[in-house]
N, C-alpha and C positions, 0 to 999 in steps of 0.2 A: 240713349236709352238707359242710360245710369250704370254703363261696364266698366269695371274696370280694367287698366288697360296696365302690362306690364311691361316690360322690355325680354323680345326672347332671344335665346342664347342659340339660334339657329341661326343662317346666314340670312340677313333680312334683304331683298330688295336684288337676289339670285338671279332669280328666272320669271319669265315673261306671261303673256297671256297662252302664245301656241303650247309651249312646257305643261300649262297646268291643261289645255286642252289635251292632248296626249299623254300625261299619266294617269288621266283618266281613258281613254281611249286603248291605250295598252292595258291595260290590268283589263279591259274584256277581250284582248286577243281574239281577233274575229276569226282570222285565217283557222287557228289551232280551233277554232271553236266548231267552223266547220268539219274539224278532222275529228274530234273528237264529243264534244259536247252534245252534237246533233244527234249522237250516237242515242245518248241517253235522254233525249229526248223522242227520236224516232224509237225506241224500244215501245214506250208508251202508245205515243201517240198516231204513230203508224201516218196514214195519210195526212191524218190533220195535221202533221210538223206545224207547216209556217204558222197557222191558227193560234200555235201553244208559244210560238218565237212573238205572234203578232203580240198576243197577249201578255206577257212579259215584259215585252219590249213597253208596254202602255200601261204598266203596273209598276215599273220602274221611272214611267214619266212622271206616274205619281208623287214617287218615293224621291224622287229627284228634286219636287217642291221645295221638300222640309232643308234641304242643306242650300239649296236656291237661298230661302228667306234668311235661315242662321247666317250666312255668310256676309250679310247685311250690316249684321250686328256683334258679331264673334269673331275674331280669326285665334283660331288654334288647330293646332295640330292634329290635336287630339280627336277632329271631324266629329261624329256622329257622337261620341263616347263623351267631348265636351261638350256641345250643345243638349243634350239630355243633363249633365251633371248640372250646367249653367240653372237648368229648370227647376231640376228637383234632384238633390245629391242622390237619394236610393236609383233613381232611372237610370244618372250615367253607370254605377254601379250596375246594374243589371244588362246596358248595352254594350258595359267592356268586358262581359261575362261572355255574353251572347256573339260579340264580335271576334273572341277567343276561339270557340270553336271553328267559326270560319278560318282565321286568319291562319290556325292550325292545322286543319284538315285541306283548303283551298288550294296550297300551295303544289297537291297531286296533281293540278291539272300540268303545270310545268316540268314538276320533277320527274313523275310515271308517265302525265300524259306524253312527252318527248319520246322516253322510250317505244311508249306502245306503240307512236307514228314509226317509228323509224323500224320496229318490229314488221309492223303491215305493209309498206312499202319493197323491204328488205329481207322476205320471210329466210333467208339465209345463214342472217345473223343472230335467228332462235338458238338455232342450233351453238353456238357459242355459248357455253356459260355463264351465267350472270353478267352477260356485257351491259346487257340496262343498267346494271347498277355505276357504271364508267359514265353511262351519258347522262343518267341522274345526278352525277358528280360533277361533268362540268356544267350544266346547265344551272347549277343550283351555285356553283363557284362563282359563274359568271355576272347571275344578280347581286352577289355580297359583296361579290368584290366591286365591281361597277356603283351601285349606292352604296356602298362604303367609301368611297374617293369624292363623294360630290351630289349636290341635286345637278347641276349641271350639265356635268359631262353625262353622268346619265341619263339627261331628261333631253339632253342633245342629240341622243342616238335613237330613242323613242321615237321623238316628233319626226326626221326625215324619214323612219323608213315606217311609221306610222300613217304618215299621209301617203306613202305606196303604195301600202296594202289595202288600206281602205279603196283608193280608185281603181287598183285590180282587181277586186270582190266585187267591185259596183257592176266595175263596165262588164268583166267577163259574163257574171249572171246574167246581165239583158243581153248580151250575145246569146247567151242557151235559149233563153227564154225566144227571140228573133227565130232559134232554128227550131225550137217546137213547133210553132205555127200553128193548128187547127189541134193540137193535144193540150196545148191553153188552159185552165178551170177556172172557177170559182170555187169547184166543191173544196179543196182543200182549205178554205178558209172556213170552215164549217165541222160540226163533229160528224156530219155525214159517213166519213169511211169509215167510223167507225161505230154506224149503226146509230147515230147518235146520244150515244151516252158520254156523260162528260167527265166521268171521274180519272179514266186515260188522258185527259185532254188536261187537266188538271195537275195528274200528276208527271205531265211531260214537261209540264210549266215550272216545276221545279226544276228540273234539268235546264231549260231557258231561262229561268230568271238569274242559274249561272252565268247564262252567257252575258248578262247585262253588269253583273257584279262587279263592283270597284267604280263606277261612272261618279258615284258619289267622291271617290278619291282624290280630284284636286283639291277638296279642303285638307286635305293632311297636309300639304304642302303651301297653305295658305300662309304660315309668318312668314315664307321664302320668297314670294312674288311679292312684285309691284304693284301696289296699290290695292291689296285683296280685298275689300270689301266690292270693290267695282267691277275686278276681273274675274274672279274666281265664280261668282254665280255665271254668267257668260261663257265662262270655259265647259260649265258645268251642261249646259243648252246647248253648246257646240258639240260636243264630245256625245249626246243623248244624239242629235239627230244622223252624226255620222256612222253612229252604232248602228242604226236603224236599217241607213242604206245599206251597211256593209254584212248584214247578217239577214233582215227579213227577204231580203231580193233572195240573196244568194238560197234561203233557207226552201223560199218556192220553188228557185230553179232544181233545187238536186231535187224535191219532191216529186214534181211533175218531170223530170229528166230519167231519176228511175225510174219511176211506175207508181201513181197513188196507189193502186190496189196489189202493188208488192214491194208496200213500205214493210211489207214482217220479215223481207230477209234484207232492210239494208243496214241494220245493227249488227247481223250476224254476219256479215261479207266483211270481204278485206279490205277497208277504204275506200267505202261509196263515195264517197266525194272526189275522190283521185279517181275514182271509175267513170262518173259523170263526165268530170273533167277531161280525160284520158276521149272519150266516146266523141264529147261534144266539141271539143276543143284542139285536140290532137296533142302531143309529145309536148309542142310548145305549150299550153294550156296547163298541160300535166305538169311541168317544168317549175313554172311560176309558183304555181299555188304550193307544191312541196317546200320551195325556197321560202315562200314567204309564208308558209307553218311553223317552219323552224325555227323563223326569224321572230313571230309573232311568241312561241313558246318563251324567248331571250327576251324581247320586250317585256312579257309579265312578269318574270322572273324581275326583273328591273324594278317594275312598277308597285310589282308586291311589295319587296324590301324595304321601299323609297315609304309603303303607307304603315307597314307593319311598325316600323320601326319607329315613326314617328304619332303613333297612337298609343303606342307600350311608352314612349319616350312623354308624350303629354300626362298620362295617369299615375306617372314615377315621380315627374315634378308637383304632381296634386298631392302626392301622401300617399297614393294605393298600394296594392301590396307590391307592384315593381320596384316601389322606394326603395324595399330592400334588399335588391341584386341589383342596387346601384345605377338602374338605367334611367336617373334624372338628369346624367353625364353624356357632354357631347365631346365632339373629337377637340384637340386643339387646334388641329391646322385643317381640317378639312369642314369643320361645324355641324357633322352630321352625327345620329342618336349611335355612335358608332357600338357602344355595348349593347343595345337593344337589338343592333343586327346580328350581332353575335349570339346574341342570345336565341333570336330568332332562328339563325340558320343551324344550330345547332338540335333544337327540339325539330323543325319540320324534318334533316335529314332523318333522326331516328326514328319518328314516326313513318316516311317515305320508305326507307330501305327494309322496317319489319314487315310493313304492310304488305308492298312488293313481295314480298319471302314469301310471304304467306299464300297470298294470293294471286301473285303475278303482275307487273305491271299496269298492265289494263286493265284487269277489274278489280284492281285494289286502288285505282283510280279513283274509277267508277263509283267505288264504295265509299271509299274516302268525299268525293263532292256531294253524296247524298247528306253528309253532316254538312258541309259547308252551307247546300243550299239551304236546308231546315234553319241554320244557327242564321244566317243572312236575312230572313225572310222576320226571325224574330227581333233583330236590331234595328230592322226599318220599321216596326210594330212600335215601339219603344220609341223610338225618332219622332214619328208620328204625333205619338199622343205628347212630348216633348215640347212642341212646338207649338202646341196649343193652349199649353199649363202657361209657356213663358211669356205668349202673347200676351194672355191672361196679366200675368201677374207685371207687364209693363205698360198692361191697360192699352193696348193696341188689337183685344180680340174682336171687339166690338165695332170697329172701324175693320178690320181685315179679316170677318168671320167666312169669308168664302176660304183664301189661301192659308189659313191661318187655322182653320174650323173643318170645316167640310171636305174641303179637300184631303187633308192628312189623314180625316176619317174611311175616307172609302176607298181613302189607299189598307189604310190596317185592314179595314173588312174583306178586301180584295186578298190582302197578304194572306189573314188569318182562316180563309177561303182554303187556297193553295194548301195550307200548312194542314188543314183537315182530312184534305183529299188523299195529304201522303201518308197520315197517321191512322187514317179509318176508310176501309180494312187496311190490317198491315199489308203492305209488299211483300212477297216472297223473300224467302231467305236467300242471301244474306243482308238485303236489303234492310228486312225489319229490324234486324240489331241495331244496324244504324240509328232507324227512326226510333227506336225504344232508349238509346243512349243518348240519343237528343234531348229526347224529352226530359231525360234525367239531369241532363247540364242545366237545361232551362229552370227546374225546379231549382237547383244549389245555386241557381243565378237569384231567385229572388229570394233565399236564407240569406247568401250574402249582401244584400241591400238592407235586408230587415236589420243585419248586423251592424253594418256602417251606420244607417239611421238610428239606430238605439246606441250604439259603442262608443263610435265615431263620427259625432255630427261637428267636430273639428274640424276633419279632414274636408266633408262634403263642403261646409260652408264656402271655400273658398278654391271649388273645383271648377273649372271650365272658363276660367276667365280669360284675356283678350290678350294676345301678347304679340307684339309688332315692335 
């Protein structure tokens, strides 16, 4: 397709195909998702949950196209941020804007959301002072320092207890689901309990299309595997279906396990999901799924690092403005963006620890992913229409205008759906600040493209290229 191809200064030829299937698969942490994520989705969507997870879950398969086809033809680090810049410089410019706000805000599901669980489990240890901010500390130590030593060793610890917790989520839900018996639905897959209106069911989709977030992420890691054009879209379909079973199952069992018609207090309860579990499962049931939230929390912590750092570390090497806090440099002995993780964990704790202050753990969480999801939902917008400029312009739309065309399309419109639901009407406060503060990154996101397009058409000309 006429890429050029560079040599990259990451470890080529690291880690395998299960690796890139499970940094994908960790960065949606199912287990923690259930602990926490459902929450804010069940806020909204009350009975319809699994409806709002299903749909996500299938709005994401969409969005999972576009890094599918790029990886065909691209490998960089840079994922999402390179295959838009590859297109058209101003878009990557706008997707490394837009993936800024996530990559910034997102990292509360690990840092606070750890705390909150271990808060709700353990009402005990409220009463201690600012001890969250201790478990925010190692949890957030443990991803830096972990992808700071390697893709390897970290991506070594993901995949086995990755693949454990997916089969525990799978198989325990159809056990719940065996002991219901004739309380069974369909209506939950329906806006039904909620009178059928859908702007609930919409904006619980945000809160779910968290829980899908990062599946895109084995391209970040794409110069590090063998053979990425071949594996990484593959890893990429592996990682989407294992999400599915490990989250939509589970998502109906706690539904219909608490009660469709008293989904309005399972947001406000102390760990519905440990309740479920606890009722339908017994101690041992209870057991598992705690160990492996904790574990799931570490994993992302892991899996974050491993993509932040190497998408800050792709747009340093283009010229962007990380050129100039040096994060075009990798480690010498380990070959990882090692000042990008630095840099990284350094801005998420401060934003983590004031937030927290502010607002407590758990719903400074909470507030925190309403940026993430908003800022995520706009980078797959932008992806989208990406991959259709560049088909375009390597003269393959016309032969591939379904995957290429039409599909990318009704993903944005899908995304751009979601994203209206949350901004019109606002959400209650403190919600709305978020969405009004989104909207305002989004705007300074396309000043900044207009800027590089008219300033800096140096830099773009030569952003998103192939390096192996």
């Amino acid at each position: 397709m006429g890429t050029e191809i560079r040599r990259t200064q990451l470890k080529r030829g690291a880690v395998a195909f299960w690796h890139a299937v499970f940094q994908s698969f960790s960065f949606v942490a199912p287990a923690g998702d259930v602990a926490i994520l459902l929450l804010g989705t069940a806020a909204f969507a009350l009975g319809a949950t699994p409806l709002a997870v299903l749909l996500a879950w299938l709005i994401y398969g969409l969005w999972i196209i576009v890094p599918y086809e790029f990886s065909k033809y691209i490998v960089n680090a840079g994922s999402y941020y390179a295959y838009s810049a590859k297109s058209s410089g101003p878009l990557g410019v706008m997707a490394l804007w837009y993936w800024m706000l996530e990559n910034l805000t997102g990292p509360a599901f690990g840092v606070l959301g750890l705390a909150g669980f271990l808060y709700l489990i353990s009402p005990a240890v409220t009463h201690i002072p600012y001890i969250w901010i201790a478990f925010a500390l190692i949890i957030w130590a443990y991803g830096a320092v972990l992808s700071y030593l390697g893709i390897k060793p970290s991506l070594s610890y993901v995949m086995y207890t990755g693949f454990a917790e997916a089969l525990f989520l799978f198989i325990s839900a159809l056990i719940i689901i065996a002991m219901l018996g004739s309380k069974n639905t369909w209506v939950v897959w329906t806006p039904a309990p909620l009178k059928w209106t859908w702007a609930p069911v919409f904006f619980g989709t945000i809160f779910s299309v968290l829980d899908f977030t990062g599946l895109g992420t084995a391209t970040t890691i794409s110069e590090e595997v063998r053979d990425p054009r071949r594996i990484i879209r593959w890893a990429l379909i592996t990682a989407w279906i294992l999400s599915g079973l490990a989250l939509i199952i589970p998502a109906y069992a706690l539904t219909v396990g608490w009660g469709v018609n008293q989904m309005s207090t399972y947001a406000t309860s102390p760990d519905p999901g440990l309740i479920v579990y606890m009722k339908y499962l017994g101690l041992a049931g209870w057991t598992l799924l705690v160990a492996f939230t904790i574990n799931s929390y570490f994993s992302y912590m892991v899996a974050k690092f491993n993509a932040v750092s190497r998408i800050w570390f792709s747009s340093a090497r283009d010229g962007l403005w990380f050129r100039k806090l040096g994060l075009d440099k990798v480690h010498g002995r380990f070959r990882t963006p090692s000042r990008s993780i630095l840099l990284f964990a350094t801005l998420i704790l401060i934003i983590n620890i004031v937030t927290g202050l502010i607002m407590g753990p758990t719903n400074g969480g909470v507030w925190l992913l309403t940026f993430a999801g908003l800022g995520i939902i706009a980078v797959h917008i932008v992806a989208n229409s990406a991959l259709t400029i560049y088909s375009h312009r390597q003269g393959m739309l016309r032969k591939e205008w379904l995957k290429h065309g039409l599909i990318p399309t009704v993903a944005s419109v899908l995304g751009a759906i979601v994203f209206f639901y949350s901004v019109y009407p606002l959400p209650s406060y403190p919600y709305n600040i978020a969405v009004i503060a989104s909207f305002v990154w989004i705007i300074i996101g396309v000043i900044l493209a207009i800027y590089y397009w008219r300033k800096r058409p140096d830099i773009l000309a030569n952003a998103g290229l192939s390096y192996e």
